[in-house]
C-alpha positions as CSV (number, residue, x, y, z in Angstrom):
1,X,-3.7,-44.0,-69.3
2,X,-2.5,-40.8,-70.6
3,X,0.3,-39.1,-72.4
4,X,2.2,-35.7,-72.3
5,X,4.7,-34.0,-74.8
6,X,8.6,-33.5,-73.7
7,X,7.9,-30.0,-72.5
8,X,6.8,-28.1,-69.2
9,X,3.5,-28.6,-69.3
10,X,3.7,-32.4,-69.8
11,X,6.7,-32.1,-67.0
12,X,4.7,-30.3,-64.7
13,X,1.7,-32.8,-65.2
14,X,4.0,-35.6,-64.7
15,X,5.7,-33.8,-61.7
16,X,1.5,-33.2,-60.0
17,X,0.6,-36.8,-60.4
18,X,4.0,-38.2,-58.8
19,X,3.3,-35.8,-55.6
20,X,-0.2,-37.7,-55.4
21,X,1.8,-40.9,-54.8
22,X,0.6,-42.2,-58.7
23,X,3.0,-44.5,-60.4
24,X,3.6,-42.7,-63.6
25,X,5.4,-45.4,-66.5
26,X,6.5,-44.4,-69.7
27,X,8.3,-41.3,-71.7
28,X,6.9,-38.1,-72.6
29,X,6.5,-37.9,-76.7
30,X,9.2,-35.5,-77.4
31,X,7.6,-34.6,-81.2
32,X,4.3,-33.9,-79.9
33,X,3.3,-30.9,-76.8
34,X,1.2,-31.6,-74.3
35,X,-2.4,-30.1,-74.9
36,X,-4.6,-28.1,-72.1
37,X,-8.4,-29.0,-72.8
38,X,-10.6,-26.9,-71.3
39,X,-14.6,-27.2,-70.8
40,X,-17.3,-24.5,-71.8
41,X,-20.5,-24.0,-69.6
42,X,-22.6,-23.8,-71.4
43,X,-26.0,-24.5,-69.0
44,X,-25.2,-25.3,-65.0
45,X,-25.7,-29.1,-66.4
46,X,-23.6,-29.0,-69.6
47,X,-20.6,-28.6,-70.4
48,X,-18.6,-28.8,-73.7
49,X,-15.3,-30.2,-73.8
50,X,-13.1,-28.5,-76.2
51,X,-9.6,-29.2,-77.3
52,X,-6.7,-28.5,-80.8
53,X,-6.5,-31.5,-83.0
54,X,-4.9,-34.4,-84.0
55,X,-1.0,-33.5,-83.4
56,X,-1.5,-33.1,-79.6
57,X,0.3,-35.5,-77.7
58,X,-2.7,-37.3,-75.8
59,X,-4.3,-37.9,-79.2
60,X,-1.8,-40.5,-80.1
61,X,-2.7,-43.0,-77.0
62,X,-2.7,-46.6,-77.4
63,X,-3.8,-49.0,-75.3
């Protein structure tokens, strides 16, 4: 379960998981963008997740 905003990144997302032959359901938020996490190393066996806040698109799922 996921979710993108109406823009390219949440397009191109969308547009990566259908060419893996996933069944993608649902509409892209069009008041929130899609966010890009990324991960600090910081040890070969750690890493620290780190994303923006609360206005993101993924951080309004709901199962």
């Amino acid at each position: 379960m996921g979710r993108v905003g109406a823009d390219t990144w949440g397009q191109r997302v969308l547009s990566e998981l259908r060419a893996e032959d996933l069944t993608v359901v649902g509409v892209a938020d069009p008041d929130a963008p899609t966010a890009l996490m990324t991960k600090e190393r910081s040890t070969p066996r750690c890493g620290i997740p780190q994303w923006p806040a609360s206005w993101l698109a993924f951080a309004v799922v709901c199962p």
